[in-house]
C-alpha positions as CSV (number, residue, x, y, z in Angstrom):
1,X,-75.4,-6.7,-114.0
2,X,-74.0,-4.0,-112.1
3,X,-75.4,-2.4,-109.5
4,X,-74.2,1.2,-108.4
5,X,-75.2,2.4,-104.6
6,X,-76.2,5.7,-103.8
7,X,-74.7,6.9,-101.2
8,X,-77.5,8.2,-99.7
9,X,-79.0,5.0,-99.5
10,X,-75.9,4.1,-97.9
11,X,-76.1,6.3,-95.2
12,X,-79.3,5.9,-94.7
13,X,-78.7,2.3,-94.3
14,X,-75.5,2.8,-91.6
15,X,-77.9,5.5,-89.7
16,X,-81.3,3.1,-89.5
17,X,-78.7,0.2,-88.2
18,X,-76.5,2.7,-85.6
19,X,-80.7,3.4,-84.2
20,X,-81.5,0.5,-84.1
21,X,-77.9,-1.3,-82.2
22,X,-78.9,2.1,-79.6
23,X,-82.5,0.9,-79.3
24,X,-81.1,-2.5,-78.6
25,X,-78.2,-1.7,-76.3
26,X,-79.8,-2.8,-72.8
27,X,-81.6,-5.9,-74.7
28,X,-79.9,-9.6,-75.2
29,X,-77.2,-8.9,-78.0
30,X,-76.2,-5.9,-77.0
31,X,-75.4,-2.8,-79.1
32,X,-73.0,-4.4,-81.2
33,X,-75.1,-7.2,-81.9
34,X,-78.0,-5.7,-82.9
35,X,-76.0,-3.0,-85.2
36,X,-74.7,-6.0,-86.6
37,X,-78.0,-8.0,-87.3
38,X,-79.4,-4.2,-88.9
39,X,-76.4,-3.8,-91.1
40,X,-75.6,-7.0,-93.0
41,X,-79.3,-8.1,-93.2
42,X,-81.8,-5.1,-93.2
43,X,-82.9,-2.9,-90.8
44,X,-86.1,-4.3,-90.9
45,X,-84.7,-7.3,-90.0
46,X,-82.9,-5.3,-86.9
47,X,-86.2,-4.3,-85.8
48,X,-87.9,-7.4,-86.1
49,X,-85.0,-8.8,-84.1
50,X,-84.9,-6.2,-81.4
51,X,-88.7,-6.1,-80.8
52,X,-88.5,-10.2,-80.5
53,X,-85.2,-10.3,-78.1
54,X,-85.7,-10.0,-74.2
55,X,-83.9,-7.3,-71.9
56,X,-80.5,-8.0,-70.4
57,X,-81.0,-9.0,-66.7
58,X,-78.7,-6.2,-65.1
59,X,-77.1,-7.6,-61.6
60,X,-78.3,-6.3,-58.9
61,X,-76.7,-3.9,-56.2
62,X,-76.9,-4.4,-52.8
């Protein structure tokens, strides 16, 4: 069976997981991470996964 993408879908698919690795870029994976997680699972699954993950402890200044 083949499947054929629309590529609306598709960019709609790349947009939800570009939101969500910005949503996610001060949290534990990072940006890249969590654009990763978004795009090759689901974005649901990128949501799921940034509401779950802690924040990134920043250093601090003096």
């Amino acid at each position: 069976m083949i499947y054929i993408l629309n590529p609306f879908v598709v960019f709609l698919w790349i947009a939800a997981s570009w939101l969500i690795g910005l949503l996610g870029r001060y949290k534990r994976f990072g940006f890249f991470g969590n654009f990763l997680i978004a795009f090759l699972f689901s974005p649901i699954v990128g949501v799921i996964v940034l509401l779950a993950s802690d924040d990134r402890r920043l250093p601090r200044r003096p």
